[in-house]
C-alpha positions as CSV (number, residue, x, y, z in Angstrom):
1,X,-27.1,5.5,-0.4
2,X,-27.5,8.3,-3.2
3,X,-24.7,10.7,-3.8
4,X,-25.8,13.9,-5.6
5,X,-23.7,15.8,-7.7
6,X,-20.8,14.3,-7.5
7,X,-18.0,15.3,-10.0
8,X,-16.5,12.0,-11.5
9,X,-14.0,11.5,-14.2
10,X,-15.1,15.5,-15.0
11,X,-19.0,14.7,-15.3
12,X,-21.5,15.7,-12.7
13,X,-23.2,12.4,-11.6
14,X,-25.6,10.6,-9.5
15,X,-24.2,7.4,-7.8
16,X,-26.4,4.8,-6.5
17,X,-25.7,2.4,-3.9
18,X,-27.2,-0.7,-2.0
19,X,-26.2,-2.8,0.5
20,X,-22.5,-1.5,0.0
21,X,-22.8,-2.2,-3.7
22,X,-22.8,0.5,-6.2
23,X,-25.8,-0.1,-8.3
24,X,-26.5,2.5,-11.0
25,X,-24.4,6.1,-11.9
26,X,-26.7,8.2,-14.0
27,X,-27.0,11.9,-15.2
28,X,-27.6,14.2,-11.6
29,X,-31.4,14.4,-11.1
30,X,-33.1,15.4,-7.6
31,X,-33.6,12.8,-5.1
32,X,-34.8,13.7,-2.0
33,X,-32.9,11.2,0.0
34,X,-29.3,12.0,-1.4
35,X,-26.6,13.2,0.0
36,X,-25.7,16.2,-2.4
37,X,-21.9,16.9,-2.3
38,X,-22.2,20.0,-4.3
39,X,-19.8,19.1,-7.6
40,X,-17.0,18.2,-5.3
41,X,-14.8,15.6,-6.9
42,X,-15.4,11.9,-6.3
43,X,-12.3,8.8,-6.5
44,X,-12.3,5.4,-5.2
45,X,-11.1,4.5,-1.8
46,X,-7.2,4.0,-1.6
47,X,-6.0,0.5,-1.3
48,X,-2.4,0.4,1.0
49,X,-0.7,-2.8,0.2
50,X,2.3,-1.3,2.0
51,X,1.3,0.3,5.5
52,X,2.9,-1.0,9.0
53,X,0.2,1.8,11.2
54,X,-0.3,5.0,12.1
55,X,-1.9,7.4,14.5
56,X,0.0,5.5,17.2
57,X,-0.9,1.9,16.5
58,X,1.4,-0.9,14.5
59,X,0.9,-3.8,12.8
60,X,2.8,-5.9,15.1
61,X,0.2,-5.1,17.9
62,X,-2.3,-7.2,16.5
63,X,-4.8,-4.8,18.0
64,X,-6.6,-3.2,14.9
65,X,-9.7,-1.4,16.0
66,X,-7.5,2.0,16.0
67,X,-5.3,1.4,13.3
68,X,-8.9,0.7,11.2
69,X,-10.2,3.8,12.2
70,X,-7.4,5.7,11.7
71,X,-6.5,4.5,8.2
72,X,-10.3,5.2,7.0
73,X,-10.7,8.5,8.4
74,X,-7.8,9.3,6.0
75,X,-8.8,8.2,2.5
76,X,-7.2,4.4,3.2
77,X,-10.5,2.2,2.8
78,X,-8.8,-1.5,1.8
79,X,-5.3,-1.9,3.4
80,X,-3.3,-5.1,3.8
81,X,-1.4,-4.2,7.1
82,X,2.2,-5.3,7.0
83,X,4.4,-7.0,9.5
84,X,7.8,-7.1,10.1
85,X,11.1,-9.2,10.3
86,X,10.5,-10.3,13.3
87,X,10.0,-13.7,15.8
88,X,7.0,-16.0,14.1
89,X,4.7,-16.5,17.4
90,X,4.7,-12.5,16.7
91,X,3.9,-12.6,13.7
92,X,1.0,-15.3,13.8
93,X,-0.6,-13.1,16.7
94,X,-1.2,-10.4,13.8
95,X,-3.0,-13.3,11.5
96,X,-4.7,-14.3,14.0
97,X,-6.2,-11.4,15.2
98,X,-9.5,-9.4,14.8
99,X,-10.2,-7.6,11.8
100,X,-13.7,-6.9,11.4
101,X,-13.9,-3.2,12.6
102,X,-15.9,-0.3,11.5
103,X,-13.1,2.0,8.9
104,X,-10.6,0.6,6.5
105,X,-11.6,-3.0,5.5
106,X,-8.4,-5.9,6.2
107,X,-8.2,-7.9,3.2
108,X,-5.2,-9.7,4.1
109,X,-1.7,-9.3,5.4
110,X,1.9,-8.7,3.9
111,X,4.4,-10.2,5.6
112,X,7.7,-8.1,5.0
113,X,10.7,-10.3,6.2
114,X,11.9,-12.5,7.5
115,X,12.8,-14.3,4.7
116,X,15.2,-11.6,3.5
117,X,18.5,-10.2,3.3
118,X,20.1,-9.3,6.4
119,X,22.9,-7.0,4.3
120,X,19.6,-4.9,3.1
121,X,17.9,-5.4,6.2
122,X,16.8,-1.4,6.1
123,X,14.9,-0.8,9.1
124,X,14.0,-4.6,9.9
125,X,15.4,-6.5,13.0
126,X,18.4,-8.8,11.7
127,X,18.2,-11.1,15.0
128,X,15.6,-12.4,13.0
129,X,16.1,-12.6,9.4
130,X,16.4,-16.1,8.1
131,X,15.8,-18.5,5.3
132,X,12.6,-19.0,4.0
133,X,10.1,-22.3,4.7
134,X,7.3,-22.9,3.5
135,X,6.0,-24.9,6.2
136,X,6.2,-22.1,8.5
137,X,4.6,-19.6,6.0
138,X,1.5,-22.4,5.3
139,X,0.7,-21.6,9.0
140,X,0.4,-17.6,9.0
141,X,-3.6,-17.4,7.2
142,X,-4.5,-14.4,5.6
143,X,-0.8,-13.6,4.2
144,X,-1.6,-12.3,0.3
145,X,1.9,-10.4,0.1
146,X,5.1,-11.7,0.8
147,X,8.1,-9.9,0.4
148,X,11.4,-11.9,-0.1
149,X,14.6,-11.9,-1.3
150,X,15.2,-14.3,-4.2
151,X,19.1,-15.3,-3.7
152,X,19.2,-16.5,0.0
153,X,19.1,-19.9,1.0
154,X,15.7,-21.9,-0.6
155,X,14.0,-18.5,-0.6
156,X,13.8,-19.3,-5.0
157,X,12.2,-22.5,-4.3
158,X,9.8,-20.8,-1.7
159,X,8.4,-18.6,-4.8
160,X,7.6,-21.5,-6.7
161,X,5.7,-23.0,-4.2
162,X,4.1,-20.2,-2.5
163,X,0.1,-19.5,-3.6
164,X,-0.1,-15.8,-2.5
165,X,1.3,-12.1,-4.5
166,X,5.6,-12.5,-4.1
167,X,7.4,-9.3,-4.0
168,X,11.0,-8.7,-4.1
169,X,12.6,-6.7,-1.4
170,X,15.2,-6.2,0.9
171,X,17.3,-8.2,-1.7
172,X,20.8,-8.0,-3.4
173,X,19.3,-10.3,-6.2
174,X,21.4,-9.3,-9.9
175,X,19.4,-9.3,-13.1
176,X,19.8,-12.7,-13.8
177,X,18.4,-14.1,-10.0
178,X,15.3,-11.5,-10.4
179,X,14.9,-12.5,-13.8
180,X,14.3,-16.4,-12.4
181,X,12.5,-15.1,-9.2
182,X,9.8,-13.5,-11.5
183,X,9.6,-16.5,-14.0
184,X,9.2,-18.3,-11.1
185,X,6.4,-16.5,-10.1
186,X,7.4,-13.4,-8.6
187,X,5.2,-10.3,-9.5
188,X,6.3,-6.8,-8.0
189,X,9.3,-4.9,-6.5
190,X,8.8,-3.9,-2.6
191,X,9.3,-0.1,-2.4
192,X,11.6,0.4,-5.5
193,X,14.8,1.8,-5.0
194,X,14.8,1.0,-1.5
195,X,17.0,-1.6,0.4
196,X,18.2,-3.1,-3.2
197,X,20.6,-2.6,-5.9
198,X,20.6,0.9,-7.8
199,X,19.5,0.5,-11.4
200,X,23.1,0.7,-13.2
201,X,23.6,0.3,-17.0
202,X,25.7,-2.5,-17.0
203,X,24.5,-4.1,-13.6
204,X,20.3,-3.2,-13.5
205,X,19.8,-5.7,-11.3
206,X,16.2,-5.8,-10.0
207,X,15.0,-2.8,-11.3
208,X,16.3,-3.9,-14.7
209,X,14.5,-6.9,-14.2
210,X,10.8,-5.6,-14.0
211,X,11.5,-3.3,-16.2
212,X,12.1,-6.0,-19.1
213,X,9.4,-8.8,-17.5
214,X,6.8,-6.3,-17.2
215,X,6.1,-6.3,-13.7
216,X,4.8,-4.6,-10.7
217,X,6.7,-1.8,-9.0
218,X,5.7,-0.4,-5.4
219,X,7.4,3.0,-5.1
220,X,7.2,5.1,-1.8
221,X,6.1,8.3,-2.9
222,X,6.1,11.0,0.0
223,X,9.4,12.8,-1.1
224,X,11.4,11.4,1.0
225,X,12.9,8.0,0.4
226,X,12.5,8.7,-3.5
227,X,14.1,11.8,-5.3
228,X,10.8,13.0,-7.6
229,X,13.4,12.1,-10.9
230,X,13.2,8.8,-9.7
231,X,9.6,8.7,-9.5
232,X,9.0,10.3,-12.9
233,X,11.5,7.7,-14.2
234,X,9.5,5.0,-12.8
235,X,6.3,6.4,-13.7
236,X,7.3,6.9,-17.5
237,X,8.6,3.1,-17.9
238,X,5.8,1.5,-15.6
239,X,2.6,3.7,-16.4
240,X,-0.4,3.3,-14.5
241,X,-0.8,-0.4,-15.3
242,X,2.6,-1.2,-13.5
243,X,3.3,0.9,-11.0
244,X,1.8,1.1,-7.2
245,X,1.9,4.0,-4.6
246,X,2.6,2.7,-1.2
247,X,2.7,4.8,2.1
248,X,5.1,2.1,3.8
249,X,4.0,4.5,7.2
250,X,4.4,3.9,10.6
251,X,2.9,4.1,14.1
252,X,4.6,7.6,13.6
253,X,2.1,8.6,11.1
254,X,0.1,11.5,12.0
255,X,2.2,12.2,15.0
256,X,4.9,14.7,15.6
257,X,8.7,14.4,15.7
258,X,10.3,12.1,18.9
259,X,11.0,8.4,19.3
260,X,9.3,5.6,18.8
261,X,8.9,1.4,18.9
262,X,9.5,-0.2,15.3
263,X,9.7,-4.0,14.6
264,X,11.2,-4.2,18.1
265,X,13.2,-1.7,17.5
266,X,13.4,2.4,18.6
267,X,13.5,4.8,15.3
268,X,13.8,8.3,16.0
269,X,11.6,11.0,13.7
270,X,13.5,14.4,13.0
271,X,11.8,17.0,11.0
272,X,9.3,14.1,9.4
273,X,11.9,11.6,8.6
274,X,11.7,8.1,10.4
275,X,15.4,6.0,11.2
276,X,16.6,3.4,12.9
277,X,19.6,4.1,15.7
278,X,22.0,2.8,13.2
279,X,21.1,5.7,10.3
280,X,19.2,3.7,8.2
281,X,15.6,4.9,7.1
282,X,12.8,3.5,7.5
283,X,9.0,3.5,6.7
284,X,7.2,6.6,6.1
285,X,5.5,9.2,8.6
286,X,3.1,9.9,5.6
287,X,-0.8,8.7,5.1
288,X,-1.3,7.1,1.7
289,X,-3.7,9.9,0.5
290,X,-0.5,12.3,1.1
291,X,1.2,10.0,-1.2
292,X,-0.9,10.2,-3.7
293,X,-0.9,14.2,-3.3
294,X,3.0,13.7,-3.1
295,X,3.2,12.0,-6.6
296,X,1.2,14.6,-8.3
297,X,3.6,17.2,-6.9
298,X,6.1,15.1,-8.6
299,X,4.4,15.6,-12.2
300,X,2.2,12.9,-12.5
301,X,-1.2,13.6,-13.5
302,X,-3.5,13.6,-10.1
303,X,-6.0,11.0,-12.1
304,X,-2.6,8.6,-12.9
305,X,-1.8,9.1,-9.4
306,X,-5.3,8.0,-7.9
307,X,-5.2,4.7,-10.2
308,X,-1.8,3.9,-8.8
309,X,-3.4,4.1,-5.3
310,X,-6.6,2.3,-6.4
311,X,-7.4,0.7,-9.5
312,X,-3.2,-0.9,-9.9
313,X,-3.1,-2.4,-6.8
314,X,-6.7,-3.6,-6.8
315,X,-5.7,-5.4,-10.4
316,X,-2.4,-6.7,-8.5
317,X,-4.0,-8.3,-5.8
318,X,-6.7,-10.1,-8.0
319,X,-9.4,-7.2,-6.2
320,X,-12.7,-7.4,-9.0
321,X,-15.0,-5.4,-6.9
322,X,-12.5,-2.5,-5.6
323,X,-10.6,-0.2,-7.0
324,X,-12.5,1.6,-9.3
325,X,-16.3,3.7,-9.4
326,X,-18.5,1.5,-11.6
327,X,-21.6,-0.2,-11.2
328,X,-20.9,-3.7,-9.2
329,X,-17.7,-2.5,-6.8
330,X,-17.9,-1.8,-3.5
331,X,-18.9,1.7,-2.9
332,X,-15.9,3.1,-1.2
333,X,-15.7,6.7,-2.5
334,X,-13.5,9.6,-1.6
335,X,-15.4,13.3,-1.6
336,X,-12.5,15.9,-2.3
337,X,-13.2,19.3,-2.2
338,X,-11.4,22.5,-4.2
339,X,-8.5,22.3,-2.3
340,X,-7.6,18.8,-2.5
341,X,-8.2,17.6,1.3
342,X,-10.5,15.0,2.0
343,X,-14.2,16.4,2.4
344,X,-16.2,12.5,3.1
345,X,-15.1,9.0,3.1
346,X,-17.8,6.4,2.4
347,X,-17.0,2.8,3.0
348,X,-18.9,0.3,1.4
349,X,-21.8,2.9,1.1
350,X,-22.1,4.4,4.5
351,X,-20.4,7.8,5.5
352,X,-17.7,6.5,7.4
353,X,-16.1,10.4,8.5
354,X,-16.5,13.8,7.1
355,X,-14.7,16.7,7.8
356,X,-17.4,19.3,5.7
């Protein structure tokens, strides 16, 4: 694949690719093979660490030929497709099932409960919230995100043993317990702000916690579950090196406003905004690429807000050949156009969907 006149990092530029490999960006010269995009601006391919489905289809189906499709027709080219707080046979279906379909590539799995908090339980299913065990976990392959909460039961000795990315979520961990969670090996904050303690000057609990052992924060950036102050805050402490946008969507995503199955449980969607019966909100109805667009609403500059889709979670999740648009990394480039909507999204250097 050759991409003609593609605007990158503000420079007009030739990108070369082979066998889904970028192999050489040079100064734009003809080729009569290339597929000239005409000075539209080029990013990398989004990387969702945080997405339960869209377009209809959820995680917990363990059927991912749509939900593949659907997340790389909109920008999402490396996604780690989350499950929920639910029974384990459940959840080891989704581990177990097939990945390899034409879209957005599965690296892996986050597993989002049950080893949690049932008094921050958010939108997850308390009937099964329980301690964490290691055993168990050791059987679920392909789980590279964990989200737990540090203070219940074992769940501390669980992140010392565990070998994949700990998060801390749905959690009503103080300072001091996060502060030992991440010593212990913990290295991000599941969607910040959200389902755990508010950040108080005397109590900063969690929040304080990454903030003074440098660590990851995932933050849900569609303008909904996070006031854009918050955001900015966020943004301003963590910077582009710490701080990850997530979609957190749903099999709502992309649809319209009614009722639908979450984690075994019905949420209803009103005027975009996904809850459980009981109130509480839950994930997003928003596609990461919207996020992104979200956060640079907010005030953050659109290149810092691409990075924190791309290049910070990539870094997170120990990614060296996405993430980014240099020589060696996959070539899984986003084409925008003039008014910021998605004009081509190649996957590992193939034109996956256009929609100019």
């Amino acid at each position: 694949m050759i991409l003609s006149n593609a605007k990158l990092n503000g420079k007009l530029v030739n990108i070369y690719a082979e066998n889904g490999v970028i192999t050489a960006i040079t100064d734009v010269k003809p080729e009569s093979d290339a597929i000239d995009v005409k000075g539209k601006m080029v990013i990398p391919g989004l990387i969702d660490i945080h997405t339960h489905g869209c377009d209809g289809y959820d995680t917990m189906d363990a059927e991912f030929e749509g939900l593949c499709k659907a997340w790389g027709q909109n920008g999402t080219t490396s996604v780690y497709p989350t499950t929920m707080t639910m029974d384990f046979d459940s959840i080891k279906k989704v581990v177990e099932a097939k990945t390899d379909y034409e879209g957005a590539q599965i690296l892996g799995f986050h597993m989002e409960g049950p080893y949690i908090n049932v008094n921050k339980k958010g939108a997850q299913n308390e009937k099964y919230v329980k301690d964490a065990d290691i055993e168990e976990f050791d059987k679920l392959p392909g789980m590279k995100l964990i989200t737990i909460a540090p203070e219940c039961g074992n769940n501390m000795d669980f992140i010392k043993k565990a070998d994949t990315v700990v998060c801390i979520g749905h959690t009503e961990a103080d300072y001091e317990t996060s502060v030992e969670a991440i010593k212990n090996g913990a290295k991000c904050l599941t969607h910040t702000f959200n389902a755990m303690p508010p950040f108080a000057h005397r109590d900063p609990g969690p929040i304080g916690a990454a903030v003074t052992e440098n660590i990851y924060v995932q933050v849900i950036t569609d303008g909904l579950h996070v006031h854009k102050a918050a955001v900015m805050a966020l943004y301003k402490i963590f910077g582009t090196d710490r701080m990850i946008i997530i979609s957190d969507s749903l099999r709502a995503c992309g649809f319209a406003d009614g009722e639908y199955e979450f984690g075994g449980q019905l949420i209803d969607v009103i005027n975009g905004v996904a809850r459980v019966k009981s109130g509480a909100i839950a994930g997003s109805t928003s596609y990461l690429w919207q996020c992104v667009k979200s956060a640079a609403s907010m005030g953050i500059p659109f290149e810092d807000a691409v990075t924190m889709a791309t290049k910070t979670p990539a870094t997170l999740m120990g990614l060296t050949n996405k993430g980014s648009i240099e020589v060696g990394y996959d070539a899984d480039i986003l084409v925008i156009d003039d008014e910021m909507n998605l004009s081509k999204v190649i996957i590992k250097g193939k034109v996956y969907h256009e929609n100019n």
